[in-house]
C-alpha positions as CSV (number, residue, x, y, z in Angstrom):
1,X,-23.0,2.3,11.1
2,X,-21.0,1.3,8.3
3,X,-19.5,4.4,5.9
4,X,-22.1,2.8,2.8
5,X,-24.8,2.5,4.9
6,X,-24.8,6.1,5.7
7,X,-24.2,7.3,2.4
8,X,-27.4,5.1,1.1
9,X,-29.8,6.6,3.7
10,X,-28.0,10.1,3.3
11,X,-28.7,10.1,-0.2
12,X,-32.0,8.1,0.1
13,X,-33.2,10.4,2.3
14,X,-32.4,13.3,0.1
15,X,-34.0,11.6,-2.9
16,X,-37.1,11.3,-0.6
17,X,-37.0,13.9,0.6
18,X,-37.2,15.8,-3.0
19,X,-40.0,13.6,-4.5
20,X,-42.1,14.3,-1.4
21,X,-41.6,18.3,-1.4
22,X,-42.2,18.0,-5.4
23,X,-45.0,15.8,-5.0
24,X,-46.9,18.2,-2.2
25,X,-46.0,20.6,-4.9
26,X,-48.1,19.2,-7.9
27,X,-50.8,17.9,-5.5
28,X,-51.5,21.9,-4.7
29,X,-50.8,23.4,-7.8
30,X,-53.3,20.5,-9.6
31,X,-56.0,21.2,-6.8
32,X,-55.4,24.6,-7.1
33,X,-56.0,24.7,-10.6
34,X,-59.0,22.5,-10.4
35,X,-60.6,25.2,-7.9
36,X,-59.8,28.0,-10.2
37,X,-61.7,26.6,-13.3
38,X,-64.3,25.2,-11.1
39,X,-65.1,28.6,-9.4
40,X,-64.8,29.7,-12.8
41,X,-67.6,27.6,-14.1
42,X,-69.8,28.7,-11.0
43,X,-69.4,32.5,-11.7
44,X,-70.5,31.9,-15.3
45,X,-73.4,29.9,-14.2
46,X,-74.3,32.8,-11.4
47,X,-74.1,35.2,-14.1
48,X,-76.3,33.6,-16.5
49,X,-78.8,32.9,-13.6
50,X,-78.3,36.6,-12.3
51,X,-79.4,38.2,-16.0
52,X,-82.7,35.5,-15.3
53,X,-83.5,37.3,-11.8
54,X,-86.6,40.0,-11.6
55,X,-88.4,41.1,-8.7
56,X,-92.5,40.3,-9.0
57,X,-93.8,43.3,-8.5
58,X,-97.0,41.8,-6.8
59,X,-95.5,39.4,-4.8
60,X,-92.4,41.1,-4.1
61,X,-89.9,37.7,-4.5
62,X,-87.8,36.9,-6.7
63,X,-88.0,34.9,-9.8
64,X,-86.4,33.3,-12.5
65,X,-87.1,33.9,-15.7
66,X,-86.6,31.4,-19.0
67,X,-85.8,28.6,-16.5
68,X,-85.7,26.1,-19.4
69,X,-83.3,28.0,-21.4
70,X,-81.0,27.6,-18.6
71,X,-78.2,24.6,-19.0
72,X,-77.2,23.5,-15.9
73,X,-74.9,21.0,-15.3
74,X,-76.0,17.5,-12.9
75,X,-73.5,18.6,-10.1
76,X,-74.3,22.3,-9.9
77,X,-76.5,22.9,-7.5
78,X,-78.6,26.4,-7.5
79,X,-80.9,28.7,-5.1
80,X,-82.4,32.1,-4.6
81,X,-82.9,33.7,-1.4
82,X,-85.2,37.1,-1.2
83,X,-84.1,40.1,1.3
84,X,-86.1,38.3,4.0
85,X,-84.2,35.3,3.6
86,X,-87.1,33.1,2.4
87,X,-86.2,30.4,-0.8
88,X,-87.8,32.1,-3.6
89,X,-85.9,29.4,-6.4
90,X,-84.0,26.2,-6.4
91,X,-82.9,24.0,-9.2
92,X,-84.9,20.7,-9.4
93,X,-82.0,18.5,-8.2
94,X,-82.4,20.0,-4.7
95,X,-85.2,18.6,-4.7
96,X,-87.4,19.5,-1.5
97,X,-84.1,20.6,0.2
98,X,-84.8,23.9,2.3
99,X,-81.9,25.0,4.1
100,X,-79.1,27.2,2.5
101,X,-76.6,25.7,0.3
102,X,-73.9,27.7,2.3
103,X,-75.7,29.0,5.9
104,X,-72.6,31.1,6.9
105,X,-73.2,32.9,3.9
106,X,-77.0,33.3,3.7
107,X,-77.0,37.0,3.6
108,X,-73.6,38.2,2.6
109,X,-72.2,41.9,1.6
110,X,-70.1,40.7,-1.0
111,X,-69.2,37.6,-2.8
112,X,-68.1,34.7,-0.7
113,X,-66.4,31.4,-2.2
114,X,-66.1,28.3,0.4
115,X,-66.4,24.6,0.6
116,X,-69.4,23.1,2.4
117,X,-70.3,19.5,3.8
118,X,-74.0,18.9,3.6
119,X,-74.1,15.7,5.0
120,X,-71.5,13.2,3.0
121,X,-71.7,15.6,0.0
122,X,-68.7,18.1,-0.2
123,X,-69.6,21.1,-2.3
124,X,-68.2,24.2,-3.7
125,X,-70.4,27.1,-2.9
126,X,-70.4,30.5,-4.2
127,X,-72.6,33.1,-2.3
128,X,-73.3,36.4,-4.4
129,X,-75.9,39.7,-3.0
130,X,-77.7,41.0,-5.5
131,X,-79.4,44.6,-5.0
132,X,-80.9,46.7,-6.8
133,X,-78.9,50.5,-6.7
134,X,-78.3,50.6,-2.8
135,X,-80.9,48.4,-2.0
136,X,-80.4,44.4,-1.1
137,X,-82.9,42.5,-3.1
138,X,-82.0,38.9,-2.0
139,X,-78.7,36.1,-2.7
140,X,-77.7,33.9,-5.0
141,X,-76.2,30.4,-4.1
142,X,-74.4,28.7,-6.9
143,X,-72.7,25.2,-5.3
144,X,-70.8,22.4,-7.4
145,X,-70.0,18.9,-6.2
146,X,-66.2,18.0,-5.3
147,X,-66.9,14.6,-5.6
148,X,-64.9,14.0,-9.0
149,X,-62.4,16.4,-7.4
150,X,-61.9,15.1,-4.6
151,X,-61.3,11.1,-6.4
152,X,-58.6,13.0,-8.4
153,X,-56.6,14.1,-5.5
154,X,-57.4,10.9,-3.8
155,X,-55.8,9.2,-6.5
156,X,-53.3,11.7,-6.7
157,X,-51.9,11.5,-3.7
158,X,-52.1,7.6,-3.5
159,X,-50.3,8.1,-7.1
160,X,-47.3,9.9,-5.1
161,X,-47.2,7.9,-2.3
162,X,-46.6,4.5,-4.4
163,X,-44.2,7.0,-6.6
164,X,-42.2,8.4,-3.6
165,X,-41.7,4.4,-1.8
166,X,-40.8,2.9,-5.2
167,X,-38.2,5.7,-6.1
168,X,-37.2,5.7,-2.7
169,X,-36.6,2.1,-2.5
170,X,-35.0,2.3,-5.9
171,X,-33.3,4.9,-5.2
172,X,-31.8,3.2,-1.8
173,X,-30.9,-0.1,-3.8
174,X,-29.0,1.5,-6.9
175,X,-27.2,4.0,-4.0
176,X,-26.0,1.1,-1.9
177,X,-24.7,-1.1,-5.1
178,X,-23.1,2.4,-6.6
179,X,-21.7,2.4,-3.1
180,X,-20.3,-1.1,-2.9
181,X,-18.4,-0.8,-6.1
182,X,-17.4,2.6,-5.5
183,X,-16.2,1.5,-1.6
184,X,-15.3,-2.1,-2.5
185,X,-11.5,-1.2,-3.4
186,X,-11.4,0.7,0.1
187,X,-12.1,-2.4,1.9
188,X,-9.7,-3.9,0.0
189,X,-7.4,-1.7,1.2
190,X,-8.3,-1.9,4.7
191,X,-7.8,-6.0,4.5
192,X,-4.8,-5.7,3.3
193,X,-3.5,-3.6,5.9
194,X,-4.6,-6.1,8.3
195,X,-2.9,-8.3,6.7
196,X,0.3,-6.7,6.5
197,X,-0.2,-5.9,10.1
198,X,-0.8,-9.7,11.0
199,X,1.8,-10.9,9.1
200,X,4.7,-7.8,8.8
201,X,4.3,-8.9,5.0
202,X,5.3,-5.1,3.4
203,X,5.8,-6.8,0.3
204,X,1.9,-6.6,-0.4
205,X,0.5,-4.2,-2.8
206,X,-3.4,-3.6,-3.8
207,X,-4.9,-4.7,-6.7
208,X,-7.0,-2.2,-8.6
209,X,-8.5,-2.8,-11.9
210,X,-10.3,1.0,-12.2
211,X,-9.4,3.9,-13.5
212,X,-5.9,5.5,-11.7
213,X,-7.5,8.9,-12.2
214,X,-10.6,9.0,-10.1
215,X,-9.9,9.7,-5.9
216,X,-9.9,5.9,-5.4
217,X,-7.3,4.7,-8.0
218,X,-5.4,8.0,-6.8
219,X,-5.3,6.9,-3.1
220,X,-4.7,3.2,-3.4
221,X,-1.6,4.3,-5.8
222,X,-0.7,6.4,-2.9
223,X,-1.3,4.1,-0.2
224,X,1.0,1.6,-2.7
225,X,3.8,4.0,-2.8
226,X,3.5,4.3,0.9
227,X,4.1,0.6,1.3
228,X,7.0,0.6,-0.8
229,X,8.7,3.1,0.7
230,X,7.7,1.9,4.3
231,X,9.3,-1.8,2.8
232,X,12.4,0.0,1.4
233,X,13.1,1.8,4.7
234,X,12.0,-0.9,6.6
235,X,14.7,-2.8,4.7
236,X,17.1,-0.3,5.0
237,X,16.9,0.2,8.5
238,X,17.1,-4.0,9.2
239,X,20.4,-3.7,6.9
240,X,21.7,-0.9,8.6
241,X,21.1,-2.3,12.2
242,X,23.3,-5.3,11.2
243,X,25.9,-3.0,10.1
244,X,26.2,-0.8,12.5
245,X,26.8,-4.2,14.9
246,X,29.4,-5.8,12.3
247,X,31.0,-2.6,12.6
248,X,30.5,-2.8,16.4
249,X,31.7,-6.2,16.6
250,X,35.3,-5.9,15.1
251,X,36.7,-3.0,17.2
252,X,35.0,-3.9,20.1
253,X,36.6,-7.8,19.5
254,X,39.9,-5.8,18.9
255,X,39.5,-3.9,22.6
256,X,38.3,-6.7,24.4
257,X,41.2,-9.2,22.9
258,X,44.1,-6.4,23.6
259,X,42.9,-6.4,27.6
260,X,42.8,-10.1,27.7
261,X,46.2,-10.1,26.5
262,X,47.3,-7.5,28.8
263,X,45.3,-8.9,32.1
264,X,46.8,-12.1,30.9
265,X,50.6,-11.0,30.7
266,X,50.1,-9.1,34.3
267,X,51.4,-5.6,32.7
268,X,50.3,-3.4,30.8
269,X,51.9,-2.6,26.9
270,X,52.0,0.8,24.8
271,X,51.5,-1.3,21.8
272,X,48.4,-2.9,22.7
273,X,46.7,0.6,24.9
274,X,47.6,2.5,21.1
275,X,45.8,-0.4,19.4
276,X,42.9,-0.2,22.2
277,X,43.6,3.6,21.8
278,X,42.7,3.5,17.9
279,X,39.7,1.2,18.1
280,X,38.4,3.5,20.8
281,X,39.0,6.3,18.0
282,X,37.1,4.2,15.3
283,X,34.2,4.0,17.4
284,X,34.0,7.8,18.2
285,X,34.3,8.7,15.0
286,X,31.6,6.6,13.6
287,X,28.9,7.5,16.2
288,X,30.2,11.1,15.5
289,X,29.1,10.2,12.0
290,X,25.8,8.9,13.0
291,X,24.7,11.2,15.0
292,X,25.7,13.6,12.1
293,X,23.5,11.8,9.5
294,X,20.9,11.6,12.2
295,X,20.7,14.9,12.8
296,X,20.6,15.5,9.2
297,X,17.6,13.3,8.3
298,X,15.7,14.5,11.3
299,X,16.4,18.7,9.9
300,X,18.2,19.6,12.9
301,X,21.4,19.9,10.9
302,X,21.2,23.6,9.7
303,X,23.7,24.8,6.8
304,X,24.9,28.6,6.1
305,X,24.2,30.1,3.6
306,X,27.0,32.6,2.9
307,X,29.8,33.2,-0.1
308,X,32.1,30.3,-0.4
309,X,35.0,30.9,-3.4
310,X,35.1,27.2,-4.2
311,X,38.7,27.4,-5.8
312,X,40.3,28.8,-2.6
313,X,38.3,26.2,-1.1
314,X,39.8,23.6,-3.2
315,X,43.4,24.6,-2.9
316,X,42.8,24.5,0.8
317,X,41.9,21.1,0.9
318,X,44.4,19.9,-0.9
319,X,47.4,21.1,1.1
320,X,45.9,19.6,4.2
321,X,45.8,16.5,2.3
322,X,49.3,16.6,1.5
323,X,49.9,14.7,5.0
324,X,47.5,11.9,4.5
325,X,49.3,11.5,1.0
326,X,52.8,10.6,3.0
327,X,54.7,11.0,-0.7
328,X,53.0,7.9,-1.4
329,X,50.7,9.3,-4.1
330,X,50.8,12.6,-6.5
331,X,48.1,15.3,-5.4
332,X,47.6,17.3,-8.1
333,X,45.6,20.4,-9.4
334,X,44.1,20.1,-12.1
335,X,41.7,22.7,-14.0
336,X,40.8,26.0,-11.8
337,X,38.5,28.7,-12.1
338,X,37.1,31.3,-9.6
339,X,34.1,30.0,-8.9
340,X,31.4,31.6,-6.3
341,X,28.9,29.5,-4.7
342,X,25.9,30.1,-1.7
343,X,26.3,27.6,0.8
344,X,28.0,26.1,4.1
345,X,32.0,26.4,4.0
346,X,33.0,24.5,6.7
347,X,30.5,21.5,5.1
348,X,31.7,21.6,1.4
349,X,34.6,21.0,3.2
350,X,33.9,17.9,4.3
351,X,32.9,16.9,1.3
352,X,36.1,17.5,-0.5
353,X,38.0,16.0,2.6
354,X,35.8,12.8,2.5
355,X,36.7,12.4,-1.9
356,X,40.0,13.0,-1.4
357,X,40.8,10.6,1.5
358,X,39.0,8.0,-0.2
359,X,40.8,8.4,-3.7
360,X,43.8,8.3,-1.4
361,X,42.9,5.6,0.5
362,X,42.1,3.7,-2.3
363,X,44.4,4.5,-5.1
364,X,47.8,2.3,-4.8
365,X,51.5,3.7,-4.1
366,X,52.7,5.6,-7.2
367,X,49.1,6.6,-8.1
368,X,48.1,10.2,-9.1
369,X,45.0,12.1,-7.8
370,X,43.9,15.2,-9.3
371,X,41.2,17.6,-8.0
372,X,39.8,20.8,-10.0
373,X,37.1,23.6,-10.0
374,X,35.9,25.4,-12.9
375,X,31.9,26.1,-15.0
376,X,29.9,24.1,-16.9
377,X,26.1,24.8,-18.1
378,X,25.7,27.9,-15.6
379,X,26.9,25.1,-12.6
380,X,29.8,25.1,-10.5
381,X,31.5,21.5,-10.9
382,X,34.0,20.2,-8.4
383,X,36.0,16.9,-9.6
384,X,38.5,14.3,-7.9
385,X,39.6,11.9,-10.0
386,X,42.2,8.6,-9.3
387,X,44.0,6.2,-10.6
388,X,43.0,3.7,-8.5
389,X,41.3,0.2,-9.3
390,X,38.3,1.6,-9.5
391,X,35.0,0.4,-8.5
392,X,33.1,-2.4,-10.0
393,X,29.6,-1.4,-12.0
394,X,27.1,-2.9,-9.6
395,X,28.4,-1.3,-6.9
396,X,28.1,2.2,-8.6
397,X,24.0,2.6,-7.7
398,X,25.0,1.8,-4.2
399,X,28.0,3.5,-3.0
400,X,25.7,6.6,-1.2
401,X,24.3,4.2,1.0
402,X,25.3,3.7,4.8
403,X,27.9,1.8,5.4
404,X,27.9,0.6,2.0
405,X,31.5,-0.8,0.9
406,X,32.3,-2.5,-2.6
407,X,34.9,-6.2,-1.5
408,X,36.1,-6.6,-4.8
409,X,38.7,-3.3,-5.0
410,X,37.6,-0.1,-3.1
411,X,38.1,-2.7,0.3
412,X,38.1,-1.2,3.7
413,X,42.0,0.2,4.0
414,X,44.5,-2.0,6.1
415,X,44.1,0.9,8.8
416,X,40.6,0.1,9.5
417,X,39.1,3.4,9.0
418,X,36.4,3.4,6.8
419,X,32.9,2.7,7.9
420,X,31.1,3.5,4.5
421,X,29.7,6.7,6.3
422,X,31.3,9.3,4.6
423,X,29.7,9.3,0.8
424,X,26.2,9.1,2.7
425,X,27.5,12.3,4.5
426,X,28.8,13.9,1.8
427,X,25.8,13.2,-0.7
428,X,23.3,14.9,2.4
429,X,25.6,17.6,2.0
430,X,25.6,18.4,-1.4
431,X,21.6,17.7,-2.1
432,X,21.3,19.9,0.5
433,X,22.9,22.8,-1.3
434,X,20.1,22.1,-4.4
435,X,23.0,20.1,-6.5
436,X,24.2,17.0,-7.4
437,X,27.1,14.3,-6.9
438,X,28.3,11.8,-9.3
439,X,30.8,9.2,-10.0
440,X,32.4,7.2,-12.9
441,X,34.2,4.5,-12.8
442,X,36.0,1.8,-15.0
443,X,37.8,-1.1,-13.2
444,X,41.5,-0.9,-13.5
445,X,41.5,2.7,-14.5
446,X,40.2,5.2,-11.6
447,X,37.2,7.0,-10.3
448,X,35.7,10.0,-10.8
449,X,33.5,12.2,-8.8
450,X,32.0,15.2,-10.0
451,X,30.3,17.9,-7.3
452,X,27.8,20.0,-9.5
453,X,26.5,23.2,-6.8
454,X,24.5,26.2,-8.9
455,X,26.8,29.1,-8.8
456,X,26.1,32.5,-6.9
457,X,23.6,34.9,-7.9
458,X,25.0,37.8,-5.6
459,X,23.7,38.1,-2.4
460,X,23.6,34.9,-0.6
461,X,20.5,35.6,2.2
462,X,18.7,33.1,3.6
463,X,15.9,30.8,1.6
């Protein structure tokens, strides 16, 4: 059963469900209040008729007295019974009727109220014993018809019935429209994602024309960011497959040509099992550098979180760098500050190793690097900053990403070394540590890269 098919009969049923107990409600409280004023109207009569009542002293029955003043109504019905249970009195639309009015109540020892069948005729009887001191002279019988009363709760109840199965049905037909507009966007939802299913189309989105803020326009919006993320790592993943096996494809093409050559020549070279040798390097270091970013992404990648003195850090870094420099290029220092940070030492630096390689791989003969470390707005701030060619504007929105390389300038090195791994590395890194990493760049003046880490607070425990 369909989720709007259940909701109409669940609410349906409730709406039925509600009438009816309301309905068997009014039915008793309108009978009940019908009874009350009816057994009303019979005690009055029975005490008019009882004021009427004397013993004949010669006969020894009962009789009534000023009959004719007496105003009773066609449907109330009345007789007198002496101690000895003999009809002394009976109003003249009995007729020649004989029995009692009530027989379960011909001689009773206190007032008894019930209804009676005689026949087809459904009555209201009230049984009162009347004495005199201690002494039981005889009873009274006062009965009403129910005829009128009971055509009013005939009709009453026929009344709810045709009530209760038109708002029912009602009920059931506005529920299961409410239901279809309220559910239709869901089904939209579901045929869409059959469609993309069918078809691998992520590029789909659903249409919704209600309002965003009710739980339907909030989880078709959601379900629409979910798509275009899912399209955008779907992307992502289809790009990066085909660069991982370009990247493959050029050492691999280097290795397999250098054997060739050597198998070919019948001996083996120290010039070609260095080249083979370096290729092999290449590809170690750049599964080294997936399986780092893979371990990062999938949280099994944990970072310490003790006191790092970022300028020591810096100074560090640029010493070792010295050799990659080969007097080439002018390593420089440029602002310093003591700066304190919470974070992973030996990670920052990789960070600043990865920066400062690339503005020396990239930055011609005779150019000047310079690295510093010093406050701004209550942050720590890191910079490395070339004079290289720098990098072209729409490559600037791109540079974090895997294996991401710019062809104009920043070109892979003559060496062969870069696999646009390291920035994606380094930007894991530094997000990781709660800041933030940016660059600047104008082509044909340099690059800039600004590390921004919140400074220490003191005691650097675990988050």
């Amino acid at each position: 059963m369909s989720l709007r098919a259940r909701l109409t009969l669940l609410y349906t049923m409730l709406v039925g469900v509600t009438i009816l107990a309301f309905g068997v409600t009014i039915y008793h409280f309108i009978s009940l209040t019908i009874r009350e004023q009816l057994d009303r109207v019979l005690e009055q009569t029975a005490g008019e008729i009882i004021k009427n009542v004397h013993v004949d002293p010669a006969a020894g029955s009962l009789v009534v007295k000023n009959e004719e003043n007496l105003r009773l109504a066609d449907n109330v019905y009345v007789q007198l019974w002496d101690h000895a249970n003999n009809l002394n009195y009976q109003s003249p639309n009995l007729a020649d009727m004989h029995r009692p009015l009530d027989p379960l109540a011909k001689s009773p020892s206190e007032k008894v109220t019930r209804d009676i069948f005689i026949g087809e005729a459904h009555l209201r009887v009230i049984s009162i014993p009347l004495s005199i001191g201690s002494r039981r002279i005889g009873t009274l019988q006062v009965a009403a018809g129910l005829t009128i009363v009971d055509a009013a709760q005939e009709v009453l109840v026929r009344v709810l019935i045709i009530g209760t199965a038109l708002a029912v049905t009602v009920t059931a037909a506005g529920v299961y429209f409410v239901t279809y507009r309220a559910l239709d966007p869901l089904s939209r939802v579901t045929q869409t994602a059959l469609k993309i299913t069918r078809a691998d189309d992520l590029s789909r989105r659903i249409p919704y024309q209600g309002p965003a803020e009710d739980e339907v326009g909030q989880l078709i919006a959601a379900f629409n960011q979910t798509l275009s993320r899912l399209e955008n790592l779907f992307y992502t993943q289809r790009r990066f497959v085909a660069d991982v096996g370009h990247e493959l494809r050029t050492p691999l093409t280097v290795i397999k040509g250098n054997i060739a050559l050597m198998r070919r020549i019948g001996s083996t070279d120290d010039e070609l099992l260095q080249s083979v040798e370096a290729e092999v390097n290449r590809l170690n270091r750049m599964v080294g550098d997936l399986l780092l970013l893979a371990q990062a992404e999938s949280g099994k990648l944990p970072l310490e979180h003790r006191l790092v003195e970022l300028d020591t850090l810096l100074l560090e870094v640029l010493q070792q760098s010295q050799v990659l420099a080969r007097g080439k290029l002018t390593l420089r220092l440029g602002e310093i500050d003591q700066v304190l940070i919470c974070g992973d030492r030996d990670r920052l630096k990789q960070v600043l190793i990865n920066l400062i390689s690339n503005a020396i791989k990239y930055t011609p003969p005779g150019g000047e690097i310079v690295a510093g470390a010093g406050k701004e707005n209550g942050q720590a701030r890191l910079t490395v900053q070339d004079n290289g060619p720098g990098i072209p504007a729409e490559a600037l929105p791109h540079i974090f990403e895997r294996f991401y390389r710019t062809e104009k300038s920043r070109t892979r090195s003559s060496d062969g070394k870069g696999f646009g791994l390291g920035l994606s590395i380094a930007y894991w890194i530094v997000k990781h540590h709660n800041g933030d990493i940016t660059v600047d760049s104008t082509e044909g003046q340099g690059t800039r890269f600004c590390i921004w880490l919140p400074l220490s607070e003191g005691d650097c425990s675990p988050e």
